[in-house]
DRENRO-638467 format. One record per atom (N, C-alpha, C): residue number from 1; residue in one letter; atom name; x, y, z. Coordinates in steps of 0.02 Angstrom, whole numbers. Example, Ala and Ser with C-alpha at 12.3 -4.5 7.8 and 13.67 -1.06 7.14 Angstrom:
<pts>
1:A:N:660:-284:390 .
1:A:CA:615:-225:390 .
1:A:C:660:-165:390 .
2:S:N:642:-112:354 .
2:S:CA:684:-53:357 .
2:S:C:645:2:394 .
</pts>
This chain:
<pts>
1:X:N:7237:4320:5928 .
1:X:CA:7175:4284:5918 .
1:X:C:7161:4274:5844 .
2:X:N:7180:4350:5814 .
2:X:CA:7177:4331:5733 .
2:X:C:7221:4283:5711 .
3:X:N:7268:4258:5726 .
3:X:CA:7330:4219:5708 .
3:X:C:7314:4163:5716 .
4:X:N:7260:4127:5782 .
4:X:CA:7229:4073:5777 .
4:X:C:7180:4047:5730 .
5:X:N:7161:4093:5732 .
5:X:CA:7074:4089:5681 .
5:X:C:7103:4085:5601 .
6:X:N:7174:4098:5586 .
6:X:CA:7186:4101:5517 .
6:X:C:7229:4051:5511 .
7:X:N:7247:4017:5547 .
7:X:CA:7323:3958:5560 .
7:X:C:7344:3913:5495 .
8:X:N:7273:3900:5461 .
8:X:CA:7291:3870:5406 .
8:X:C:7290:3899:5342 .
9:X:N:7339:3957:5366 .
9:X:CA:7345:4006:5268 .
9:X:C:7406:4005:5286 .
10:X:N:7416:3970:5197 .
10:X:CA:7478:3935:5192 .
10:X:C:7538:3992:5188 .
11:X:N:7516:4045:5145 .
11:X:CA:7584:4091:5133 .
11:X:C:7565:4171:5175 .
12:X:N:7627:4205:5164 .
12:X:CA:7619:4249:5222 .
12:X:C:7590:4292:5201 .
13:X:N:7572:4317:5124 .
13:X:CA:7527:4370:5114 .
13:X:C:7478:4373:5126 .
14:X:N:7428:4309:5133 .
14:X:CA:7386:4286:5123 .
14:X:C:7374:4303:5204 .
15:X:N:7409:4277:5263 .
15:X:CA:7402:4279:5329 .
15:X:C:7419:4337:5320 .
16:X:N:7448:4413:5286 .
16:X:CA:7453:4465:5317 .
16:X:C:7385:4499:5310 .
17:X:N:7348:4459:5237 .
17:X:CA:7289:4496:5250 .
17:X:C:7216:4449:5271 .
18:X:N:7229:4420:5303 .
18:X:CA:7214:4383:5348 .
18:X:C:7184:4422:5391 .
19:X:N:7258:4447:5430 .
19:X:CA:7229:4462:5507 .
19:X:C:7202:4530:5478 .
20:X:N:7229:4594:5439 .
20:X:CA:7188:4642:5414 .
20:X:C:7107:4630:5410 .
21:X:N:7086:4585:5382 .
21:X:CA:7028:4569:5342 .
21:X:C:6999:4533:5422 .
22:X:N:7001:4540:5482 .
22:X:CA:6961:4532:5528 .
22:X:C:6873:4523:5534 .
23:X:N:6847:4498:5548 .
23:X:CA:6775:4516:5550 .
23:X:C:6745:4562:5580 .
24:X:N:6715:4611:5576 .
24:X:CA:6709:4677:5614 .
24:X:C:6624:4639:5658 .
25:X:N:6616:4683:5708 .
25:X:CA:6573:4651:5742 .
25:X:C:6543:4720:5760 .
26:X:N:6467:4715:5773 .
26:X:CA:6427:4773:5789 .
26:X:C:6413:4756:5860 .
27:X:N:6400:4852:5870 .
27:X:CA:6391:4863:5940 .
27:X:C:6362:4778:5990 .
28:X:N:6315:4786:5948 .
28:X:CA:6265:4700:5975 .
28:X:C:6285:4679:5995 .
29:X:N:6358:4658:5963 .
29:X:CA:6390:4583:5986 .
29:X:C:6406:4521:5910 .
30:X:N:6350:4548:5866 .
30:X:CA:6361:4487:5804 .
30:X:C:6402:4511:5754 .
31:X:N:6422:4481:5720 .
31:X:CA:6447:4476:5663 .
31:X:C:6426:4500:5589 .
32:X:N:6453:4562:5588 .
32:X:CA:6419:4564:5491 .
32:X:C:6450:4540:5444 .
33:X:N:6498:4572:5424 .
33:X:CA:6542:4553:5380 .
33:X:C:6610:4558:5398 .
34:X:N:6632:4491:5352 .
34:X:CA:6702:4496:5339 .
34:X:C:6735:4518:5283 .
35:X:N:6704:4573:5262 .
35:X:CA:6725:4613:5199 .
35:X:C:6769:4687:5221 .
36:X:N:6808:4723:5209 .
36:X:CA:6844:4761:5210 .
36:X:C:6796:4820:5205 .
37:X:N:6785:4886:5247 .
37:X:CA:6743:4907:5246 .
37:X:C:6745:4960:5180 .
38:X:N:6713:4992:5139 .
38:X:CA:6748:5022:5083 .
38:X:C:6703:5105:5100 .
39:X:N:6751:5149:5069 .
39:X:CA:6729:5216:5094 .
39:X:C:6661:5241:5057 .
40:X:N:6634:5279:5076 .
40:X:CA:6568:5288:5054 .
40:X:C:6593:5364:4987 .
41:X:N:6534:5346:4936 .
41:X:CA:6548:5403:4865 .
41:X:C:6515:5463:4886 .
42:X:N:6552:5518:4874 .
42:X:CA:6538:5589:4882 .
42:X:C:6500:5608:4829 .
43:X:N:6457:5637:4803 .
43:X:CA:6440:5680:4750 .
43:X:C:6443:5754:4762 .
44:X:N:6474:5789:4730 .
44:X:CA:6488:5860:4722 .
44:X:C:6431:5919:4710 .
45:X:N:6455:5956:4766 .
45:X:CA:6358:5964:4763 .
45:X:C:6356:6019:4711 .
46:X:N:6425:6037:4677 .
46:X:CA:6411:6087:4617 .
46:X:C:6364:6051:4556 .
47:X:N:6375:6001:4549 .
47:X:CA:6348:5941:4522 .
47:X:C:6277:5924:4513 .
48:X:N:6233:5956:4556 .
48:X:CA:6164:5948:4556 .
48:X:C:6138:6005:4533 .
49:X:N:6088:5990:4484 .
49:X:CA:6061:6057:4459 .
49:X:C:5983:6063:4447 .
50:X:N:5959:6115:4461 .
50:X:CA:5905:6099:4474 .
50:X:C:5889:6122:4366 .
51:X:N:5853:6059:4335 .
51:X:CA:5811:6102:4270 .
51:X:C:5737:6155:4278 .
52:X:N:5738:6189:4224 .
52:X:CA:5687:6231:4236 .
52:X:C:5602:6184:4229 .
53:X:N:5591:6111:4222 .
53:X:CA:5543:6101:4205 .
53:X:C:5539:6066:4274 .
54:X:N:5589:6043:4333 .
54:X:CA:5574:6027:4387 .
54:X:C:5564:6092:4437 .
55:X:N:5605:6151:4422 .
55:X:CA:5589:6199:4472 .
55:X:C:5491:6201:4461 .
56:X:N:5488:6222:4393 .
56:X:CA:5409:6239:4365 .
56:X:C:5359:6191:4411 .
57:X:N:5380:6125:4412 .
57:X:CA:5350:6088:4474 .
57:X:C:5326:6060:4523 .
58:X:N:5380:6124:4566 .
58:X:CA:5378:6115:4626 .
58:X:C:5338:6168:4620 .
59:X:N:5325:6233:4584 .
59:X:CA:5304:6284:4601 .
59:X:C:5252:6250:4594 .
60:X:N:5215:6211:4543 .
60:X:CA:5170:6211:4534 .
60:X:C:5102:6156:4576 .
61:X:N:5157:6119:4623 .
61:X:CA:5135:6085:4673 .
61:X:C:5119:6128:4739 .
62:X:N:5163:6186:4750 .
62:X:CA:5155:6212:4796 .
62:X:C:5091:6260:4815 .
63:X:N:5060:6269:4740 .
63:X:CA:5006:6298:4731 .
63:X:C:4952:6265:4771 .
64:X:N:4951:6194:4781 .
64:X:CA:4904:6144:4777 .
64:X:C:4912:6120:4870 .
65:X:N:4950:6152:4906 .
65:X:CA:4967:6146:4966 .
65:X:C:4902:6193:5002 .
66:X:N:4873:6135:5055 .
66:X:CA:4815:6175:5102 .
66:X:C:4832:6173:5203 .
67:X:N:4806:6231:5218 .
67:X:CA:4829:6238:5289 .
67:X:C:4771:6235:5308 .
68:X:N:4782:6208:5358 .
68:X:CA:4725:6197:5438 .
68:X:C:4703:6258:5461 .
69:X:N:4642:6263:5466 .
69:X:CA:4620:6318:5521 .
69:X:C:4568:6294:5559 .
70:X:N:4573:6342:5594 .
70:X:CA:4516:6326:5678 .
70:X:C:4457:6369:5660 .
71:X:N:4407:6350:5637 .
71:X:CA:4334:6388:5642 .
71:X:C:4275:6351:5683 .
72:X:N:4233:6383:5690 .
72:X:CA:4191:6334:5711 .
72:X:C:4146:6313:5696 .
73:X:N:4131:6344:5629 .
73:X:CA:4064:6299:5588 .
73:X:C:4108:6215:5565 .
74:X:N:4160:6220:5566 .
74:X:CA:4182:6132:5543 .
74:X:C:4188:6089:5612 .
75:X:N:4173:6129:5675 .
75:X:CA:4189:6053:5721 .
75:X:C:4113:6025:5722 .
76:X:N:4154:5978:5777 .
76:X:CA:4078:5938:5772 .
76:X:C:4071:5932:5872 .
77:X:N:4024:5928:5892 .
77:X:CA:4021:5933:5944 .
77:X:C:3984:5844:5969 .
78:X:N:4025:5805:6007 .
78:X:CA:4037:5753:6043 .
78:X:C:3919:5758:6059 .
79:X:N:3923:5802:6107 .
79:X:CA:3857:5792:6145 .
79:X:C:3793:5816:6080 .
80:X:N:3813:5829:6046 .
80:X:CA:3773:5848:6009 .
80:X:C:3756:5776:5952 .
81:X:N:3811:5776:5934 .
81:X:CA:3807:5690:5904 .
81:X:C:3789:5639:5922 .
82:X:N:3791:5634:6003 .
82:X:CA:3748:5579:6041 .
82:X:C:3694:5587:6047 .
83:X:N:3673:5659:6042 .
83:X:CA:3597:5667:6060 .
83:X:C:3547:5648:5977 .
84:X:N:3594:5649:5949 .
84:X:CA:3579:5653:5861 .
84:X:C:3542:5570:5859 .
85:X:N:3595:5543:5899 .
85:X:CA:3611:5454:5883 .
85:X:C:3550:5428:5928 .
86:X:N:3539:5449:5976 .
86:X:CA:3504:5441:6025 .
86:X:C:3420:5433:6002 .
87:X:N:3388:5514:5980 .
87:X:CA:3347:5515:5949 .
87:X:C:3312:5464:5888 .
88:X:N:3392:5468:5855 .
88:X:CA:3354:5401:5786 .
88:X:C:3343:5328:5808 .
89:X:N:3400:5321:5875 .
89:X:CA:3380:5274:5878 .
89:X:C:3314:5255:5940 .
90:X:N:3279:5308:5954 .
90:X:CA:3240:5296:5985 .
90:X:C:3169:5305:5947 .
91:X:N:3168:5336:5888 .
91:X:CA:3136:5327:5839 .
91:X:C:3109:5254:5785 .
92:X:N:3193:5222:5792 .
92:X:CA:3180:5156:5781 .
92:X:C:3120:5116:5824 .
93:X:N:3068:5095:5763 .
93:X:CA:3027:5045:5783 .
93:X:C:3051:4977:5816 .
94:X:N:3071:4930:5776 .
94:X:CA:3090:4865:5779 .
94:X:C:3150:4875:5794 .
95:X:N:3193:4877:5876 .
95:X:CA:3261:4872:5872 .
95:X:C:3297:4810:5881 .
96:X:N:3252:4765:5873 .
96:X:CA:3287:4665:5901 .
96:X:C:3290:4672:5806 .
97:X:N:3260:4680:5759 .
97:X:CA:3279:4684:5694 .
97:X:C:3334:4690:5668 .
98:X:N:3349:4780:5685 .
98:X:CA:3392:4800:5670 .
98:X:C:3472:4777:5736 .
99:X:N:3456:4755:5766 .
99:X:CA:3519:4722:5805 .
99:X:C:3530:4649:5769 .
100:X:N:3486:4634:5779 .
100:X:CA:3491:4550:5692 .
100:X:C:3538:4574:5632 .
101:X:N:3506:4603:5619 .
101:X:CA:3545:4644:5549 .
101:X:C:3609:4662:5555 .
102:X:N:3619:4701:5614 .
102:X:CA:3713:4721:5628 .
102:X:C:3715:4675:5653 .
103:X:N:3699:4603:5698 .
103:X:CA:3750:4571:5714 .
103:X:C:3761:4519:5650 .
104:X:N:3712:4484:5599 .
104:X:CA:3725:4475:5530 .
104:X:C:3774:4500:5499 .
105:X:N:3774:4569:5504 .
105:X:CA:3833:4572:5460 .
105:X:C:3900:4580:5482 .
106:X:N:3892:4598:5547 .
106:X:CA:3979:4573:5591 .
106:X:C:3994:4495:5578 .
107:X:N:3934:4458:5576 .
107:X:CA:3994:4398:5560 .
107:X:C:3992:4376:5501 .
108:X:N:3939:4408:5440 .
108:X:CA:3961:4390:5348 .
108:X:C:4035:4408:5351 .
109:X:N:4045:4470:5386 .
109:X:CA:4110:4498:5383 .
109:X:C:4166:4457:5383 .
110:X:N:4163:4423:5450 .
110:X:CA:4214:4371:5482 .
110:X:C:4199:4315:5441 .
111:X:N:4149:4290:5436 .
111:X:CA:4159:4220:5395 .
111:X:C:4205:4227:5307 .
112:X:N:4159:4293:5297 .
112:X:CA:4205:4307:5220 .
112:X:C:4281:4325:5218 .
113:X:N:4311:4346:5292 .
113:X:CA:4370:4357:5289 .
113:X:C:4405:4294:5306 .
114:X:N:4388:4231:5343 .
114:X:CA:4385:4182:5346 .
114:X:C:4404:4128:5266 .
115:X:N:4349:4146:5232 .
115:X:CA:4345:4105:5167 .
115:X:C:4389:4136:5124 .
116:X:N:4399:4188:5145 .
116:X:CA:4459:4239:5091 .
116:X:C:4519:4214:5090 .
117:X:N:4545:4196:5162 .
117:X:CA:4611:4164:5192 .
117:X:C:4602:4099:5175 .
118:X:N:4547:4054:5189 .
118:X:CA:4578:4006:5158 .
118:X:C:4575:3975:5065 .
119:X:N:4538:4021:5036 .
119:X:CA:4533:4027:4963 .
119:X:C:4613:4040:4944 .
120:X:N:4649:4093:4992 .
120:X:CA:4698:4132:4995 .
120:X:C:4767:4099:5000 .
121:X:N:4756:4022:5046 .
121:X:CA:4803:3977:5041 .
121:X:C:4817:3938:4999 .
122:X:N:4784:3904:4967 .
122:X:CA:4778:3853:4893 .
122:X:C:4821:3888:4858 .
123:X:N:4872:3861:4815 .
123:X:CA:4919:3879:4796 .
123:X:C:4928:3887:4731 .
124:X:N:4859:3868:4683 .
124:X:CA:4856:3916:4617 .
124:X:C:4785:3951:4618 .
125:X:N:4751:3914:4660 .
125:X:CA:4679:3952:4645 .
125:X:C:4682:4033:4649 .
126:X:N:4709:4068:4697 .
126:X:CA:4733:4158:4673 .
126:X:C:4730:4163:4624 .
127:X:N:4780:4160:4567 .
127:X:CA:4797:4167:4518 .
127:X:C:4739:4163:4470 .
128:X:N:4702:4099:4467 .
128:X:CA:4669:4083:4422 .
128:X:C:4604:4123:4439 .
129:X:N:4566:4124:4503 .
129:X:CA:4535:4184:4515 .
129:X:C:4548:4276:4468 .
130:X:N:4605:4286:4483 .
130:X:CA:4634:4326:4440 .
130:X:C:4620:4337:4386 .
131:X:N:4640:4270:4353 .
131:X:CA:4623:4285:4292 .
131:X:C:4546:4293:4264 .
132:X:N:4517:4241:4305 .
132:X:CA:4419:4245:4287 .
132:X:C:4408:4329:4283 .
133:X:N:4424:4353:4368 .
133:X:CA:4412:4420:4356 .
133:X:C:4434:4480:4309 .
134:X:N:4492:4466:4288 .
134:X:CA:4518:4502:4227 .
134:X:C:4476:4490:4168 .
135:X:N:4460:4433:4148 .
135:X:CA:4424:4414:4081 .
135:X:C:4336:4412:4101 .
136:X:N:4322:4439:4139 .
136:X:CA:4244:4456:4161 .
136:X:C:4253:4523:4155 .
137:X:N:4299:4573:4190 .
137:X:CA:4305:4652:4181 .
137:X:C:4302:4675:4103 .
138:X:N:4342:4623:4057 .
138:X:CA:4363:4629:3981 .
138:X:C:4288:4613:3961 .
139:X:N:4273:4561:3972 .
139:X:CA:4200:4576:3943 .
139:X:C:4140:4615:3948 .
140:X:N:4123:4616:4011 .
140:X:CA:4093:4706:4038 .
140:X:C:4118:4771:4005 .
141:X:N:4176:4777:4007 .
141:X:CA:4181:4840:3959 .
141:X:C:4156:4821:3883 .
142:X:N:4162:4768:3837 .
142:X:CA:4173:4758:3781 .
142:X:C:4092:4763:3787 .
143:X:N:4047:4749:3834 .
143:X:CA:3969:4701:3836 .
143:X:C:3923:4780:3853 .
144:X:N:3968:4834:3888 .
144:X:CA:3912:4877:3925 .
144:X:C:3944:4949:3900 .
145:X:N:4022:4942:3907 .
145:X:CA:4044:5009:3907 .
145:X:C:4064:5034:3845 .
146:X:N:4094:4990:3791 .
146:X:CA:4130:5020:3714 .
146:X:C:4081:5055:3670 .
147:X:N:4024:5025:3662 .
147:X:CA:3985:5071:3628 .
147:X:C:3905:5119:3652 .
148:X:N:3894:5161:3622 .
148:X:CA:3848:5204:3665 .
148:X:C:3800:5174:3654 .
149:X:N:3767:5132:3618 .
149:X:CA:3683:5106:3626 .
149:X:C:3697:5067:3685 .
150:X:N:3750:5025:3710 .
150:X:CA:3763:4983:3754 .
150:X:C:3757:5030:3838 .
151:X:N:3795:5086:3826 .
151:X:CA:3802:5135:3897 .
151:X:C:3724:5142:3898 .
152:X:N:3694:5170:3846 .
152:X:CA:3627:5160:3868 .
152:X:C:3573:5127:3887 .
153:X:N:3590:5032:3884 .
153:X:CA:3552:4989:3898 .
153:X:C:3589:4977:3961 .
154:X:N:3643:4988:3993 .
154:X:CA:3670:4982:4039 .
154:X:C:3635:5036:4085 .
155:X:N:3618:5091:4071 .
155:X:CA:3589:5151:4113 .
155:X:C:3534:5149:4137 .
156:X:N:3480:5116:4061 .
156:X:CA:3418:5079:4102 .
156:X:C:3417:5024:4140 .
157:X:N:3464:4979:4107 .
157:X:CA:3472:4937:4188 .
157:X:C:3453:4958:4243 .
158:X:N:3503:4993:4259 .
158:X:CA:3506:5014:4329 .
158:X:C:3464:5051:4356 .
159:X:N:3445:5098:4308 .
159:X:CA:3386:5126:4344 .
159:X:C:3322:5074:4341 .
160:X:N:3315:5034:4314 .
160:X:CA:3260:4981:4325 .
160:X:C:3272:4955:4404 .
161:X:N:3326:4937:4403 .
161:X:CA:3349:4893:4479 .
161:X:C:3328:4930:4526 .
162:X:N:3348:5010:4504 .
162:X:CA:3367:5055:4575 .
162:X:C:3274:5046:4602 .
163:X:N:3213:5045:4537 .
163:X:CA:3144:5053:4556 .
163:X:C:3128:5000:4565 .
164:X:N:3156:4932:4552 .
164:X:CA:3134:4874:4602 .
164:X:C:3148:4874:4654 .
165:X:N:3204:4925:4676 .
165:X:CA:3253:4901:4747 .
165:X:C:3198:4968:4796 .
166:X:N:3176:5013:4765 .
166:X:CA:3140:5061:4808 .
166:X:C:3047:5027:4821 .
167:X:N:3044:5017:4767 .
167:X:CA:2991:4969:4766 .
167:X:C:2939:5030:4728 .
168:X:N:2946:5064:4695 .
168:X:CA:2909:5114:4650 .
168:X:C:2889:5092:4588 .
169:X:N:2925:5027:4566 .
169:X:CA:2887:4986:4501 .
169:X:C:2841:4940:4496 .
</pts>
């Protein structure tokens, strides 16, 4: 069969390694290669050595290794959590509100993952996004964070916001 498949190699070395040089075929059924398979490199395992600043390493990772235990001040108990959930939410005043509100934001969710994908397809806008946000981060640090009178007008900021947002100002 190899002798067919090679019929037109002209000289005989060429057809002796021909039929050698077969295509090997996997279990499957297909075809990988028609390359000669070549033996795989040994390394000598005298050869590996461990240095003293990788042993120091491992020791010193191993320090940092934590095990599981079973107590019972960390579980949490299923009926106890429903009864938790239950209460607040029977405490809730307005619950057509607060169901407005979660179902609002189940679909900001979806629509923004929506607008993400297709912002996401346009084929330089990524990039250039990218870059806005890189050169907005560069200026925020340069605008709020490099120098300390700045960390500190940045600090009242926020705490200004935080007493508009509670409503205590």
């Amino acid at each position: 069969m190899a002798a067919m498949a090679w019929a037109g190699v002209s000289s005989p070395s060429m057809a002796a390694a021909a039929t050698t040089m077969r295509p090997r075929v996997a279990a499957g059924g297909f075809r990988c290669s028609a390359l000669p398979h070549l033996p795989t490199r040994r390394v000598p395992t005298n050869s590996i050595s461990l240095d003293s600043k990788g042993f120091n390493e491992s020791r010193r990772f191993s320090s940092l290794q934590m095990k599981a235990s079973s107590t019972d001040d960390t579980s949490v108990d299923a009926g106890e959590l429903l009864a938790d959930l239950k209460e607040k939410w029977d405490a809730v005043e307005n619950k057509s509100t607060v169901l407005l509100y979660g179902g609002g934001a189940i679909v900001a969710v979806w629509v923004s993952s929506i607008v993400v994908g297709a912002v996401n397809s346009v084929p330089l806008l990524p990039k250039v996004l990218e870059l806005v946000g890189l050169g907005y981060t560069g200026w925020f640090v340069y605008r709020y964070l490099l120098f300390k009178s700045s960390r500190k007008e940045l600090a009242e900021d926020i705490e200004s916001l935080k007493k508009k947002i509670a409503g205590t100002e």
